[in-house]
C-alpha positions as protocol buffer text, in pm:
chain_id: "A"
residue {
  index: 1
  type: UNK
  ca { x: 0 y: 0 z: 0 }
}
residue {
  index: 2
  type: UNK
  ca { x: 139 y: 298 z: -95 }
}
residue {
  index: 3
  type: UNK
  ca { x: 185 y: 588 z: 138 }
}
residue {
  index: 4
  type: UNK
  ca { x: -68 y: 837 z: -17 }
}
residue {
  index: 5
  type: UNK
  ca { x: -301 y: 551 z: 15 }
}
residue {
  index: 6
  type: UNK
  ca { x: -269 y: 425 z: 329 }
}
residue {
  index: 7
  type: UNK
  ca { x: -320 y: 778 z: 485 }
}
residue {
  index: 8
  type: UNK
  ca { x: -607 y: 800 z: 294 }
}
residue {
  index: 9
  type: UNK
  ca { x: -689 y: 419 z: 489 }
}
residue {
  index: 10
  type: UNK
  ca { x: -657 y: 558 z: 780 }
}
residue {
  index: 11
  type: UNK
  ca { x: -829 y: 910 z: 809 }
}
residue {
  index: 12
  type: UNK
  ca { x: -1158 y: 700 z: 649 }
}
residue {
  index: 13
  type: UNK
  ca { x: -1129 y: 441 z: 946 }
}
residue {
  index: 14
  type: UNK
  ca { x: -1041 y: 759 z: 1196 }
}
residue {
  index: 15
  type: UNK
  ca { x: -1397 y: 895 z: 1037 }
}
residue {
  index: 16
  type: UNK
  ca { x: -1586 y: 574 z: 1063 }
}
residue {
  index: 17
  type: UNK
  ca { x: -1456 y: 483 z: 1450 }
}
residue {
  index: 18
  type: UNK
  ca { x: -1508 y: 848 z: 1540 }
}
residue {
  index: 19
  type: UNK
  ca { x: -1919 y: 803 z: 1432 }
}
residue {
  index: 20
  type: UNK
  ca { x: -2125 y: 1024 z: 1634 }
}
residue {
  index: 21
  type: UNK
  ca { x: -1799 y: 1208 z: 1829 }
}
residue {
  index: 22
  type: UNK
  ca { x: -1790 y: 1459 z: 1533 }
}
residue {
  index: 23
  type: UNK
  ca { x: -2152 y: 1557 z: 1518 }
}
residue {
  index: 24
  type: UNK
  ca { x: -2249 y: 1904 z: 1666 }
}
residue {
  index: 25
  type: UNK
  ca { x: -2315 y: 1837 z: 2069 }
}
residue {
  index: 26
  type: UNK
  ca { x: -2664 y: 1949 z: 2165 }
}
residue {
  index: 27
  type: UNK
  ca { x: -2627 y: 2252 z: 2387 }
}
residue {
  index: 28
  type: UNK
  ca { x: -2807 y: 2199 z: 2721 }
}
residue {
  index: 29
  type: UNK
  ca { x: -3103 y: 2349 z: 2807 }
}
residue {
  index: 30
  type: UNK
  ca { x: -3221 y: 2576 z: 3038 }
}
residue {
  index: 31
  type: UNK
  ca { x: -3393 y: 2364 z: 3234 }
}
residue {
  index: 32
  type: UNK
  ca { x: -3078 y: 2163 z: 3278 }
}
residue {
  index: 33
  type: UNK
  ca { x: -2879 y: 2425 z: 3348 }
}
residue {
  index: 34
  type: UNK
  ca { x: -3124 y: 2543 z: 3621 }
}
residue {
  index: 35
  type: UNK
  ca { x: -3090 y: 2257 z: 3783 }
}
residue {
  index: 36
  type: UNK
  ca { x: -2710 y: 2242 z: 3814 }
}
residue {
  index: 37
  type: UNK
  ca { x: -2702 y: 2601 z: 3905 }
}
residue {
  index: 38
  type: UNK
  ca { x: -2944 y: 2570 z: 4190 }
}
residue {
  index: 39
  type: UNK
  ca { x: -2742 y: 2222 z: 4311 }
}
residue {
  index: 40
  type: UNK
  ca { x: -2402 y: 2415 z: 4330 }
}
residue {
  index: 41
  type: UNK
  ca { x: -2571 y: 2715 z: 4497 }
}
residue {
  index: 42
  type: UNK
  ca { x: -2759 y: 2484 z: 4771 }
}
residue {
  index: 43
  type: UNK
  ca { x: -2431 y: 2213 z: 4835 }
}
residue {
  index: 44
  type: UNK
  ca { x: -2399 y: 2256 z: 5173 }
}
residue {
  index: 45
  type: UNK
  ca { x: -2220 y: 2515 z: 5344 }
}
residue {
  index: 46
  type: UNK
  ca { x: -1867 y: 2490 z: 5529 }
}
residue {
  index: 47
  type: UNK
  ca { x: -1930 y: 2239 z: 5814 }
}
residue {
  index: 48
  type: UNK
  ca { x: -1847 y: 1842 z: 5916 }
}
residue {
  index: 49
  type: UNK
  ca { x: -2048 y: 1538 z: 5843 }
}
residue {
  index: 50
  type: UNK
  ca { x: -2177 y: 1250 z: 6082 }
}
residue {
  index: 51
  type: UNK
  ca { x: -1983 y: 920 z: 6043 }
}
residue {
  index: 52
  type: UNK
  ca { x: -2297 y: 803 z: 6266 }
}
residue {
  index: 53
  type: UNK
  ca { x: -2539 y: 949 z: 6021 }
}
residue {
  index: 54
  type: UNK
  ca { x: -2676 y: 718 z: 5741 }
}
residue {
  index: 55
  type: UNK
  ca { x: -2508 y: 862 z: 5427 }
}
residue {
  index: 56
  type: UNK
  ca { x: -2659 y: 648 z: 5166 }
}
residue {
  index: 57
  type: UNK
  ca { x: -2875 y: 905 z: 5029 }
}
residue {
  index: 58
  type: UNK
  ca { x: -2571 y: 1157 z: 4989 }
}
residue {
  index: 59
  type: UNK
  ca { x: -2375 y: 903 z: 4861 }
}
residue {
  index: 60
  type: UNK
  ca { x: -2635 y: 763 z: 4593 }
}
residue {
  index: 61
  type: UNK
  ca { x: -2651 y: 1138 z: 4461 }
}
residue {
  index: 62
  type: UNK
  ca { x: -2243 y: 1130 z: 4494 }
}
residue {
  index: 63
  type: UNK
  ca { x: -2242 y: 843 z: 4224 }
}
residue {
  index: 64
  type: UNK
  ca { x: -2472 y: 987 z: 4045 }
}
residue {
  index: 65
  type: UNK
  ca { x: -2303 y: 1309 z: 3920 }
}
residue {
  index: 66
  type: UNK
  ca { x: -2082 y: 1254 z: 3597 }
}
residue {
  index: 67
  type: UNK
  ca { x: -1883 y: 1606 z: 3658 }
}
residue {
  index: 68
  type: UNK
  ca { x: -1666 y: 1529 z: 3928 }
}
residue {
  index: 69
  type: UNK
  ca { x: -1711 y: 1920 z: 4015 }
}
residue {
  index: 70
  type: UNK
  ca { x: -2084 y: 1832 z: 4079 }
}
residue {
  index: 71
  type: UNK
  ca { x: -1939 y: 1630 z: 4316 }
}
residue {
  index: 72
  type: UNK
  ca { x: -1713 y: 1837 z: 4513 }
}
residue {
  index: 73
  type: UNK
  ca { x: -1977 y: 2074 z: 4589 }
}
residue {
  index: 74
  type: UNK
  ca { x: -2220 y: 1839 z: 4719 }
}
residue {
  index: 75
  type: UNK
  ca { x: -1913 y: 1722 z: 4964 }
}
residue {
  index: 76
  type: UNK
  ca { x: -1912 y: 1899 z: 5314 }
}
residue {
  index: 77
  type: UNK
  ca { x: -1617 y: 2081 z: 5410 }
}
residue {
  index: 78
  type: UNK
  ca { x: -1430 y: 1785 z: 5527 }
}
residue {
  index: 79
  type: UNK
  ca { x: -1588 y: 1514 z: 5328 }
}
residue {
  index: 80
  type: UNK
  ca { x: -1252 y: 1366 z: 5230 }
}
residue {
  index: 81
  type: UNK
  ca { x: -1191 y: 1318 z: 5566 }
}
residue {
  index: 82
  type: UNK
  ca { x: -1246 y: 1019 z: 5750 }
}
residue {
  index: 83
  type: UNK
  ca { x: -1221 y: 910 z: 6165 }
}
residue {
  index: 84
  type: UNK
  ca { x: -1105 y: 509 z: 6203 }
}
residue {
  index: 85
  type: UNK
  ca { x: -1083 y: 582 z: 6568 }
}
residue {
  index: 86
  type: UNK
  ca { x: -1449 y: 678 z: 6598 }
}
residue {
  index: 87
  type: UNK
  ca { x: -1614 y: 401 z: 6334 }
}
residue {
  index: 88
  type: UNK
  ca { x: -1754 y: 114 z: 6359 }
}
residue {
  index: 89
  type: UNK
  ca { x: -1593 y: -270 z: 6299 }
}
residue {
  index: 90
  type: UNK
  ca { x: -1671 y: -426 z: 6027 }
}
residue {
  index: 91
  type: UNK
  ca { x: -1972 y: -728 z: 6152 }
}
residue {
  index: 92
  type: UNK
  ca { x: -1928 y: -519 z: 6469 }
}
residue {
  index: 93
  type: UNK
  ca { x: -1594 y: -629 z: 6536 }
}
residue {
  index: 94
  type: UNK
  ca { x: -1491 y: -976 z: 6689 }
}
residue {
  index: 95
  type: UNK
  ca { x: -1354 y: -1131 z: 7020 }
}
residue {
  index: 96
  type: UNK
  ca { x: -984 y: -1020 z: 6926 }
}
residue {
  index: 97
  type: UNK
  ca { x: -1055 y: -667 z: 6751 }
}
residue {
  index: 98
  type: UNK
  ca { x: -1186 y: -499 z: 6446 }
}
residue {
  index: 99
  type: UNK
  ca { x: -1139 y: -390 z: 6127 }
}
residue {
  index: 100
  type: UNK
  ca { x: -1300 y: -32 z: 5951 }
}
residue {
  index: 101
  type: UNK
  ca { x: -1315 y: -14 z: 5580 }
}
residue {
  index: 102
  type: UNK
  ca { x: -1409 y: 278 z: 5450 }
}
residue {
  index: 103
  type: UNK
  ca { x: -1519 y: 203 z: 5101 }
}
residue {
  index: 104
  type: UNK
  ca { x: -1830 y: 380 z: 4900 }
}
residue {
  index: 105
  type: UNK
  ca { x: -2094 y: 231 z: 5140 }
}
residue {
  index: 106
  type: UNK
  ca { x: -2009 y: 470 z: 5417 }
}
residue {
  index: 107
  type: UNK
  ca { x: -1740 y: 712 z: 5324 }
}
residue {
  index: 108
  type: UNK
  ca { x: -1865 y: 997 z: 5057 }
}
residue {
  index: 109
  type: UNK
  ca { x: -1480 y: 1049 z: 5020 }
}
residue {
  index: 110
  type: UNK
  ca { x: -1376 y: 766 z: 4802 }
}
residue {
  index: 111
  type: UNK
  ca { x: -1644 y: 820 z: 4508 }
}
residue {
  index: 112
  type: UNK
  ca { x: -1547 y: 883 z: 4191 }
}
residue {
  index: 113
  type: UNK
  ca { x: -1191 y: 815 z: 4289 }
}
residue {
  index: 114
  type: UNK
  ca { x: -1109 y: 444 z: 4240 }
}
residue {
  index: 115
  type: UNK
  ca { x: -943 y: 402 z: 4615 }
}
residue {
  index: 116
  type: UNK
  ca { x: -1078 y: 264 z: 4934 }
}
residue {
  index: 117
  type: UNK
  ca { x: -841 y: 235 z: 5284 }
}
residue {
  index: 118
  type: UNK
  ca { x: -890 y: 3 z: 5564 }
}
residue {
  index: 119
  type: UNK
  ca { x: -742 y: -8 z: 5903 }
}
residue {
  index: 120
  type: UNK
  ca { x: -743 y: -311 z: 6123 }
}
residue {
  index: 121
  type: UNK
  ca { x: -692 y: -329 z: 6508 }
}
residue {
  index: 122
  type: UNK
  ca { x: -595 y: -693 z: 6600 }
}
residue {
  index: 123
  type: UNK
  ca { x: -545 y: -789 z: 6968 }
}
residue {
  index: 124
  type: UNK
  ca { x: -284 y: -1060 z: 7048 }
}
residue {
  index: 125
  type: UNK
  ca { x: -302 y: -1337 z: 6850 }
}
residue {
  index: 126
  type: UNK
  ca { x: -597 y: -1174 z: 6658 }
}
residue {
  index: 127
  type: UNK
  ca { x: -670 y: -1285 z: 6320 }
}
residue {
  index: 128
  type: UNK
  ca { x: -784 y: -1207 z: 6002 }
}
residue {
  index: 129
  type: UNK
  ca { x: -950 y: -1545 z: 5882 }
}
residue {
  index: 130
  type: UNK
  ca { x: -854 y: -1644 z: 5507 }
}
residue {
  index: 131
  type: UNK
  ca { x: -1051 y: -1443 z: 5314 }
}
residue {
  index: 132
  type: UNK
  ca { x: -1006 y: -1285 z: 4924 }
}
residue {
  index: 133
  type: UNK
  ca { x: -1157 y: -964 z: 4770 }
}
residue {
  index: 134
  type: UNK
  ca { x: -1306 y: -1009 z: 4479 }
}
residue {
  index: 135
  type: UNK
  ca { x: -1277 y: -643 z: 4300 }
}
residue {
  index: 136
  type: UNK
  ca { x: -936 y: -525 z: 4408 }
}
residue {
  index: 137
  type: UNK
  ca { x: -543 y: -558 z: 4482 }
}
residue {
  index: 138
  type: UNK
  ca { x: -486 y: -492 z: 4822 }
}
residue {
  index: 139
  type: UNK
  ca { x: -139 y: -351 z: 4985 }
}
residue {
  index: 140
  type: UNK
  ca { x: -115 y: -396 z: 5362 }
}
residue {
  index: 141
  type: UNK
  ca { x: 115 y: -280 z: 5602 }
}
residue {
  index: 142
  type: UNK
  ca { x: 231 y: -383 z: 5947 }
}
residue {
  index: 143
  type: UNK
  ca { x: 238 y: -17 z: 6139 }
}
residue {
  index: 144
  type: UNK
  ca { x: 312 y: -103 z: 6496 }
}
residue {
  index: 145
  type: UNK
  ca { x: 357 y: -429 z: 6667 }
}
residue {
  index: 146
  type: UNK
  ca { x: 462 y: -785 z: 6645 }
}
residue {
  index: 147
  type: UNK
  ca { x: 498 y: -954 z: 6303 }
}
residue {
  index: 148
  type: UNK
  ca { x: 259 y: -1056 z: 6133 }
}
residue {
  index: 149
  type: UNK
  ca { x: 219 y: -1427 z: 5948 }
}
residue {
  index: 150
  type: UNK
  ca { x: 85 y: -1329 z: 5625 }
}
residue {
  index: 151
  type: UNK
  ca { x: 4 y: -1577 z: 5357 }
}
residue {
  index: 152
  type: UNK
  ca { x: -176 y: -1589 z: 4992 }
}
residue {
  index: 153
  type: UNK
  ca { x: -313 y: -1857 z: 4756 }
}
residue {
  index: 154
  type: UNK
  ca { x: -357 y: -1702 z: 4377 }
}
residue {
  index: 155
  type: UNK
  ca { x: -542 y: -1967 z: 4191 }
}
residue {
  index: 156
  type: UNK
  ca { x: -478 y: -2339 z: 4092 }
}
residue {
  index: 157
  type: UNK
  ca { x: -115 y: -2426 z: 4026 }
}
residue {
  index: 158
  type: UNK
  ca { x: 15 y: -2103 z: 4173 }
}
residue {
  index: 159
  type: UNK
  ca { x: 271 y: -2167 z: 4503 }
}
residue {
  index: 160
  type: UNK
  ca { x: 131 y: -2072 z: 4836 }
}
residue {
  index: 161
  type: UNK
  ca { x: 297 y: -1754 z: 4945 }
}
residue {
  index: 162
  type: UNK
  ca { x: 404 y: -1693 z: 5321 }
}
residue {
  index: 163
  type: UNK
  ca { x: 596 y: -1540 z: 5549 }
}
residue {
  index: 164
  type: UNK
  ca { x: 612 y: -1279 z: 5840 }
}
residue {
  index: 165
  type: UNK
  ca { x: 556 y: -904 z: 5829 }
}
residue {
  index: 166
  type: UNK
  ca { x: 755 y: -675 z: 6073 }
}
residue {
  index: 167
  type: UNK
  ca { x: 642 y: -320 z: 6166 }
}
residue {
  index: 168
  type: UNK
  ca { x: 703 y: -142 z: 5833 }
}
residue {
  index: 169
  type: UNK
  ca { x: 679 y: -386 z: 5578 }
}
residue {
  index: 170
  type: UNK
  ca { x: 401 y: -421 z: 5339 }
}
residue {
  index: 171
  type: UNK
  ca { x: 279 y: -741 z: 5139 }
}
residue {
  index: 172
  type: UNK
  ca { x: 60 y: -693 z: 4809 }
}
residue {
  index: 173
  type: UNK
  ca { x: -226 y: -933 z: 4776 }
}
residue {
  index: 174
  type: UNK
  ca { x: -344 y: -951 z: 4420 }
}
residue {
  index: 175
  type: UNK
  ca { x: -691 y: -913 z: 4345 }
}
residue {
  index: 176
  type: UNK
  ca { x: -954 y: -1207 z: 4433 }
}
residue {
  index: 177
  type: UNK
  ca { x: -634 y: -1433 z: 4602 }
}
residue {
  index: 178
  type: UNK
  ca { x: -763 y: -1585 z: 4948 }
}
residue {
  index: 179
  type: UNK
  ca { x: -525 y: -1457 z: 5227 }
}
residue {
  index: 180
  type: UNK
  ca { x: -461 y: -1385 z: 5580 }
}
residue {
  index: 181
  type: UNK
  ca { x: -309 y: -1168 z: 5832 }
}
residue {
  index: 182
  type: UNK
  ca { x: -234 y: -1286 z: 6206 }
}
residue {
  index: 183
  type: UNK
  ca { x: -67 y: -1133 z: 6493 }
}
residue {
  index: 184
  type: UNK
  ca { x: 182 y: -1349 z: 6628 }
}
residue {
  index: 185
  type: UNK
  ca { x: 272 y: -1158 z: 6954 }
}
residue {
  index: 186
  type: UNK
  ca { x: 136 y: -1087 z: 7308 }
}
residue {
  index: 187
  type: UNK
  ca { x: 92 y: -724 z: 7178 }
}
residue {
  index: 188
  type: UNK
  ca { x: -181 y: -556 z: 6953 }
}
residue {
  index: 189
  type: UNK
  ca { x: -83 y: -449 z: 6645 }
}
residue {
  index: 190
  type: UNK
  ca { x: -196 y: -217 z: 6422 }
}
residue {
  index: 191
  type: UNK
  ca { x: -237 y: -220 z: 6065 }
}
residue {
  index: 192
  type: UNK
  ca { x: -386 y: -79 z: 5746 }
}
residue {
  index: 193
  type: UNK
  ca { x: -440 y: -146 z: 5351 }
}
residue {
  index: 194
  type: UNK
  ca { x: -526 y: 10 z: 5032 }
}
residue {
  index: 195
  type: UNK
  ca { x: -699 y: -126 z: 4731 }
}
residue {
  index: 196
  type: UNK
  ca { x: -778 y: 35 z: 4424 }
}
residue {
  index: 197
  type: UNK
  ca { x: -1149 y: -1 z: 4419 }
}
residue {
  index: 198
  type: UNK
  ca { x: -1419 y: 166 z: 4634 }
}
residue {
  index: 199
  type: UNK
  ca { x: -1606 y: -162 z: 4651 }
}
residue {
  index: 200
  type: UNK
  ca { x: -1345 y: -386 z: 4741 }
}
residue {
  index: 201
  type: UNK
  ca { x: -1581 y: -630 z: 4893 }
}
residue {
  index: 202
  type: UNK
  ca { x: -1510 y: -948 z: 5108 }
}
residue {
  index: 203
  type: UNK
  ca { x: -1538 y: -1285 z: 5088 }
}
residue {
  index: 204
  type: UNK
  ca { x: -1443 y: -1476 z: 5396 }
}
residue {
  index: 205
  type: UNK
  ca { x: -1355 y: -1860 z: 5304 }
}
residue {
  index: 206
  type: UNK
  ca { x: -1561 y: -2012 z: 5592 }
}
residue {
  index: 207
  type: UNK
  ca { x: -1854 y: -1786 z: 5493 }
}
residue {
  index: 208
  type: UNK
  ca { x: -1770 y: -1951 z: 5156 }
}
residue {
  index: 209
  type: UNK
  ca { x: -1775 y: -2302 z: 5202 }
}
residue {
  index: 210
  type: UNK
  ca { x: -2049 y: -2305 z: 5433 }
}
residue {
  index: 211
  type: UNK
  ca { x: -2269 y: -2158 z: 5140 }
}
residue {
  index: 212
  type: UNK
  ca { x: -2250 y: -2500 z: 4981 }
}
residue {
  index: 213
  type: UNK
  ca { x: -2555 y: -2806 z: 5115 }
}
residue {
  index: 214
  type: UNK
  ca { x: -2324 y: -3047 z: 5307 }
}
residue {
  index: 215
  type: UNK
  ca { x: -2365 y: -3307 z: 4995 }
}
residue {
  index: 216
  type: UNK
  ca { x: -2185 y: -3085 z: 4766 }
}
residue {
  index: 217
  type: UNK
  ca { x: -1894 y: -3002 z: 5014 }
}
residue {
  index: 218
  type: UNK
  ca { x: -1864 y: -3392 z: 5116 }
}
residue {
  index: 219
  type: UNK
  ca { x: -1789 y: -3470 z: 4733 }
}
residue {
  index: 220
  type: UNK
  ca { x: -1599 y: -3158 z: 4680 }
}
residue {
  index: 221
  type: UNK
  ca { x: -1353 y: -3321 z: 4870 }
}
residue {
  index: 222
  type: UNK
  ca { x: -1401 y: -3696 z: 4694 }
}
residue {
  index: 223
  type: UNK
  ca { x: -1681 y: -3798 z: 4932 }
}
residue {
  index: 224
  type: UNK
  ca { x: -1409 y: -3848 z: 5234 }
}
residue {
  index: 225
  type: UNK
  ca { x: -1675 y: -3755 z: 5503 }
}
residue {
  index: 226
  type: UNK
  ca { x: -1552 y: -3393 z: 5488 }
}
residue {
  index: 227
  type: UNK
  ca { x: -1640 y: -3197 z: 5847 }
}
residue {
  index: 228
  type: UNK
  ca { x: -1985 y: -2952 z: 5755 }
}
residue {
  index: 229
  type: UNK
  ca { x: -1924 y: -2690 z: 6053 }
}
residue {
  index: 230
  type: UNK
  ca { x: -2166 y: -2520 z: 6230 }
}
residue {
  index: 231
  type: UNK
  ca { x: -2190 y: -2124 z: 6041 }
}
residue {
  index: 232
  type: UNK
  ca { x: -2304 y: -2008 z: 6437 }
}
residue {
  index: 233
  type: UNK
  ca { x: -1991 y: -2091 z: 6556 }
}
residue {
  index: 234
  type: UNK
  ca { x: -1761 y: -1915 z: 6293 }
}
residue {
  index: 235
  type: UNK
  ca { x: -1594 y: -1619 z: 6445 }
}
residue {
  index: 236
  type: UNK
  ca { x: -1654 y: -1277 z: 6355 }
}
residue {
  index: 237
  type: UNK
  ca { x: -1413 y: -1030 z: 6130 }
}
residue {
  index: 238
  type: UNK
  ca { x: -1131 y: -1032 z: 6383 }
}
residue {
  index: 239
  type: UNK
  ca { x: -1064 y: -1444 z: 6541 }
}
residue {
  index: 240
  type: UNK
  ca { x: -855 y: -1586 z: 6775 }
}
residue {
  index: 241
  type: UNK
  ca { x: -610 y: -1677 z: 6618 }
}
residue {
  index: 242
  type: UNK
  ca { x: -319 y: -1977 z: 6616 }
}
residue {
  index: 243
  type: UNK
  ca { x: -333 y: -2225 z: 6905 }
}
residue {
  index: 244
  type: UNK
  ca { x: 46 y: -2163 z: 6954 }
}
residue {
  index: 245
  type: UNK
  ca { x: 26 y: -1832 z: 7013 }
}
residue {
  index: 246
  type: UNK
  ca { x: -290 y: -1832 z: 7215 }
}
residue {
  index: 247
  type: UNK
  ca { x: -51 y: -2085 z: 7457 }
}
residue {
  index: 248
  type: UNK
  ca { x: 260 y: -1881 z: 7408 }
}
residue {
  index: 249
  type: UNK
  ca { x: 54 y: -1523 z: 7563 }
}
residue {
  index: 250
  type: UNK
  ca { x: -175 y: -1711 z: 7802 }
}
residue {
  index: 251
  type: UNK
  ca { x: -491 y: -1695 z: 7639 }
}
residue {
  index: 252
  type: UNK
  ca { x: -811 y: -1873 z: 7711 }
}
residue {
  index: 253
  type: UNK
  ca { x: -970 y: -1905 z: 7381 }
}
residue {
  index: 254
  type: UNK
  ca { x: -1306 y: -2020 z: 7554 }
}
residue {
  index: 255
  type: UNK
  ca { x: -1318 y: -1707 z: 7771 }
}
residue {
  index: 256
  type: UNK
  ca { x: -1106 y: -1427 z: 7588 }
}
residue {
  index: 257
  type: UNK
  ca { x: -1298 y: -1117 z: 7466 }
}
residue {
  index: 258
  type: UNK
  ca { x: -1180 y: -777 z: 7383 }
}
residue {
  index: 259
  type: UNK
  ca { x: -1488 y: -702 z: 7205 }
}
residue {
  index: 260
  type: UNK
  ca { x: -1614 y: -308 z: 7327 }
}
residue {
  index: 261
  type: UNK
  ca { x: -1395 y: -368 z: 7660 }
}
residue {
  index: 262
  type: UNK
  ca { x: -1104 y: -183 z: 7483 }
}
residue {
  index: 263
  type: UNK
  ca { x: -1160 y: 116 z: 7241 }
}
residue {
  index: 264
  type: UNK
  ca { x: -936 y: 148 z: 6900 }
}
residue {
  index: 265
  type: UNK
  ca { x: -766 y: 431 z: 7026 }
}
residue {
  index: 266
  type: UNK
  ca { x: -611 y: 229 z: 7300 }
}
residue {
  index: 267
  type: UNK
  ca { x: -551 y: -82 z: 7097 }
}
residue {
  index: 268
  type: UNK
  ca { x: -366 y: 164 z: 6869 }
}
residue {
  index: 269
  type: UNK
  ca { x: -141 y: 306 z: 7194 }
}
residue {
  index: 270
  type: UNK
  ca { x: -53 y: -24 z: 7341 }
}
residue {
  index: 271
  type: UNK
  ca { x: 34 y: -93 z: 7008 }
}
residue {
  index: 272
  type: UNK
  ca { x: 307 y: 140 z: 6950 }
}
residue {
  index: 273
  type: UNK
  ca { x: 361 y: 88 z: 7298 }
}
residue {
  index: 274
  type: UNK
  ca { x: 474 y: -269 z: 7248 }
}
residue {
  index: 275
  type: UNK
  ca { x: 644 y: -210 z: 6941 }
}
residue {
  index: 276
  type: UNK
  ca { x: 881 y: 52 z: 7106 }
}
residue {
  index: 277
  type: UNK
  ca { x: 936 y: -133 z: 7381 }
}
residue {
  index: 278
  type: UNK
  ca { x: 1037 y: -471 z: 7208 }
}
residue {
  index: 279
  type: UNK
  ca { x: 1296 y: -188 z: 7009 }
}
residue {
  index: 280
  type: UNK
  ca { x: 1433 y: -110 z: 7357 }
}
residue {
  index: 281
  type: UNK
  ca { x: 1333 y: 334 z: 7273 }
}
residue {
  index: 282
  type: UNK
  ca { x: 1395 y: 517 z: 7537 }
}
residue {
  index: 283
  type: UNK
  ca { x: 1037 y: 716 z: 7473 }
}
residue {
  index: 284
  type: UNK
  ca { x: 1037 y: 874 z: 7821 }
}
residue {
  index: 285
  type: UNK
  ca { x: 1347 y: 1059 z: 7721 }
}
residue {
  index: 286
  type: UNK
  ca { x: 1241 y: 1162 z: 7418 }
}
residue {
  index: 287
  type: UNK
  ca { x: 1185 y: 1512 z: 7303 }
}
residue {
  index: 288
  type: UNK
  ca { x: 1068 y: 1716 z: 7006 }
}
residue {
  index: 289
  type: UNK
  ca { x: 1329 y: 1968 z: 7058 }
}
residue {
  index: 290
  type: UNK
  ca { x: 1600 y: 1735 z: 6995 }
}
residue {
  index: 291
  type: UNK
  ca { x: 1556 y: 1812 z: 6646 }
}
residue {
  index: 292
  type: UNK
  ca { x: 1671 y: 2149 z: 6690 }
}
residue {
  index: 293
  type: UNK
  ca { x: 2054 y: 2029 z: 6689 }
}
residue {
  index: 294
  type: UNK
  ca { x: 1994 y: 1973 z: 6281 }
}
residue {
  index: 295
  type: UNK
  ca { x: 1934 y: 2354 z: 6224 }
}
């Protein structure tokens, strides 16, 4: 093809593909623009918004704006901002902590902008039972604390990845892979993650199998009399976790219960507490104005 010709090729195809893109857009009308006018002049004025508050409807009408500037000015004042120490658990926590995601279901911050952070306050031992998220990568970090055993399963034929996470490490865990995170000390520990959806979602793999009528599960597993449990008794968000460490920190996993008998904010301290103490700082001798020496 010569070169005359193939330009020729290519603005017709350009022209075809581009269809209806080059027709004359259809000016909006007055009604319409009445409408936006009046939303931007009644968003609502400098102020906070309730984390307690159902924010559905604002959220709904959040999603629903195409111009992202539509969206700002429906946000309050500090919309973008969001409290883990005053939310909620997710499932309302369990007996060895909780865990606060704050995705498009109940922060008006994330919409429109592909991202949704959690952050997770285990006690000792706590767990996060195996578990995968179906729309999104996520990237957790150890903040404070023990290490953490950490381990993923990607799909059939992949190798099990595993291993421990020490205060400033972070793991990636690739989108729908079932994994875990467990504390393995006598400490709390704090953590948090990022994925890049607003709807993450969760699927925990107890919640999973017990889905499935005992029949199918028995010959999922070659009709071997597999064990059907009983979905009352699985644990919520946060689990006791390993049987080693519940013996290695004195733990009665009959009795043992955290749940709302120690706020986040003080899981988060005695976090950092434990972590600077198994680094051997010296925080009672510590001072902001030591910095001053670097001037």
């Amino acid at each position: 093809m010569s070169p005359s010709l193939a330009s020729t090729f290519t603005f017709g195809l350009l022209l075809s593909l581009a269809g209806q893109s080059l027709a004359v857009p259809t000016p909006a009308s007055g009604t319409d623009e009445a409408a936006s006018l009046a939303k931007r002049q009644n968003a609502p004025a400098f102020g906070g918004w309730d984390q307690g508050e159902n924010v559905t409807a604002l959220i709904q009408e959040l999603s629903e704006q195409v111009n992202p500037i539509d969206r700002d000015v429906l946000l309050p004042a500090d919309g973008f901002v969001f409290d883990f120490l005053d939310a909620k658990s997710f499932g309302g926590g369990g007996k060895d902590g909780g865990v606060i995601l704050a995705d498009n279901t109940i922060f008006p911050g994330v919409v429109g902008n592909g991202l949704s952070w959690l952050v997770g306050f285990l006690g000792p031992c706590g767990m996060v039972a195996p578990h995968n998220h179906p729309r999104a990568t996520e990237y957790l970090m150890n903040i404070a604390g023990p290490p953490l055993a950490a381990g993923s399963f990607n799909e059939n034929g992949s190798p099990f990845f595993g291993g421990n996470l020490t205060a400033g490490e972070i793991v990636v865990l690739p989108l729908g892979s079932v994994h875990y995170v467990s504390n393995e000390g006598c400490d709390p520990a704090l953590i948090a993650a990022a994925f890049n959806s607003e709807t993450p979602g969760v699927g925990f793999l107890s919640s999973m199998y017990t889905a499935f009528d005992p029949e199918t599960i028995d010959a999922a597993f070659g009709n071997a009399g597999a064990t059907i449990f009983n979905t009352t008794d699985i644990p919520g968000a946060v689990n006791l976790g390993h049987q080693s460490c519940l013996q290695r920190c004195g733990i009665n996993g009959d009795t043992f219960n955290i749940n709302g008998k120690i706020s986040n904010p003080d899981l988060m301290n005695m976090a950092f507490a434990g972590y600077l103490k198994s680094q051997g700082f010296n925080y009672d001798g510590y001072n902001a104005s030591m910095f001053q020496q670097y001037n």
